[in-house]
C-alpha positions, 0 to 999 in steps of 0.5 A, spaced: 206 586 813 206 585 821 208 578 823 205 579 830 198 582 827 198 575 822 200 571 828 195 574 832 190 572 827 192 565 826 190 565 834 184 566 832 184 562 827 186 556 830 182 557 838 175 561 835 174 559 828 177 552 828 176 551 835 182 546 836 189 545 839 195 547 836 197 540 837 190 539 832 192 544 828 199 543 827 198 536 824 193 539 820 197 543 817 203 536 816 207 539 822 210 533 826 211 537 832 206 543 836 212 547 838 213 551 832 205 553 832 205 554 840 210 559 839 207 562 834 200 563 837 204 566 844 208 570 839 215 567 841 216 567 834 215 570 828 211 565 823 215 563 817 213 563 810 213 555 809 209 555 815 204 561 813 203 557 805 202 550 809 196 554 813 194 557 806 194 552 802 190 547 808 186 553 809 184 557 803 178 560 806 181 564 811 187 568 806 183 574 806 183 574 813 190 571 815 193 577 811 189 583 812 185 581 818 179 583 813 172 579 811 168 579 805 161 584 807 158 580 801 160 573 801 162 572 809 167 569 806 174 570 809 177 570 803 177 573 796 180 567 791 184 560 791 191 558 794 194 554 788 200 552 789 205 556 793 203 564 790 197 567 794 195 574 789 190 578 793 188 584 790 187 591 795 186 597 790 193 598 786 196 594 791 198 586 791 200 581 795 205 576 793 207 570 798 212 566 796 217 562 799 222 567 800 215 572 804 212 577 803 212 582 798 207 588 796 207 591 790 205 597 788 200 597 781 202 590 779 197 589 774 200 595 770 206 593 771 205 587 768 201 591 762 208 596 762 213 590 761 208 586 756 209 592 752 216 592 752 216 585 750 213 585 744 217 592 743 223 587 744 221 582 740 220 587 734 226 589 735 229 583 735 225 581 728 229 588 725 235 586 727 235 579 724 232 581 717 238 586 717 243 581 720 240 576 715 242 581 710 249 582 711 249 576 711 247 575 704 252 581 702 259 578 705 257 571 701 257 575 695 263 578 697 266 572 699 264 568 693 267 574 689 274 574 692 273 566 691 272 567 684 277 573 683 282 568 687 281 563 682 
């Protein structure tokens, strides 16, 4: 995802949607400083990821259209869900964006993937039961064994 498109789009977010200064919206956002998002608006700087949730979490509303520059035809809407905590999960065909703190990160058939390695649990977990009912049973047969050298000892 382009930094610069994002920092554009938050331009546009704070001077034609919102319609406030980057001092408004800076203290809007818990910033105790206007830098910071002035330099993002002139494209000084690159915004930072905490920056970008703190303006997601404050502004649900407009994540559809802070990541991908889209609106939604059907709603008008500029967003397509909700921000919970620190993780945005937006879906665009195959694809789905995840921020976090560390960024940005895109990737491809999430929801298969999840399915894949949901799959591969329960396999793991099967084997694991197998596993332990065999282990259970070698443990069964070094008792006895064990109990027949005691007596043989004796």
């Amino acid at each position: 995802m382009d930094s610069k498109e994002i920092n554009k789009r938050i331009k546009n977010l704070i001077e034609e949607k919102l319609k406030m200064t980057s001092y408004e919206f800076s203290k809007s956002i818990g910033n105790k400083r206007a830098d910071n998002i002035y330099n993002i608006i002139n494209e000084k700087v690159e915004i930072s990821p905490k920056n970008l949730l703190k303006i997601l979490d404050k502004y649900p509303e407009y994540a559809l259209f802070l990541l991908t520059g889209n609106v939604d035809n059907n709603s008008g809407n500029v967003n397509t869900g909700y921000v919970g905590g620190h993780n945005l999960n937006i879906q665009n065909s195959d694809y789905e964006k995840i921020i976090t703190e560390k960024g940005i990160e895109l990737t491809k058939q999430a929801q298969a993937d999840s399915k894949m390695y949901i799959q591969e649990i329960n396999s793991l977990k099967a084997e694991i039961k197998r596993l332990e009912a065999i282990i259970k049973s070698k443990d069964e047969t070094i008792s006895a064994k064990d109990e027949t050298i005691r007596i043989l000892t004796k």
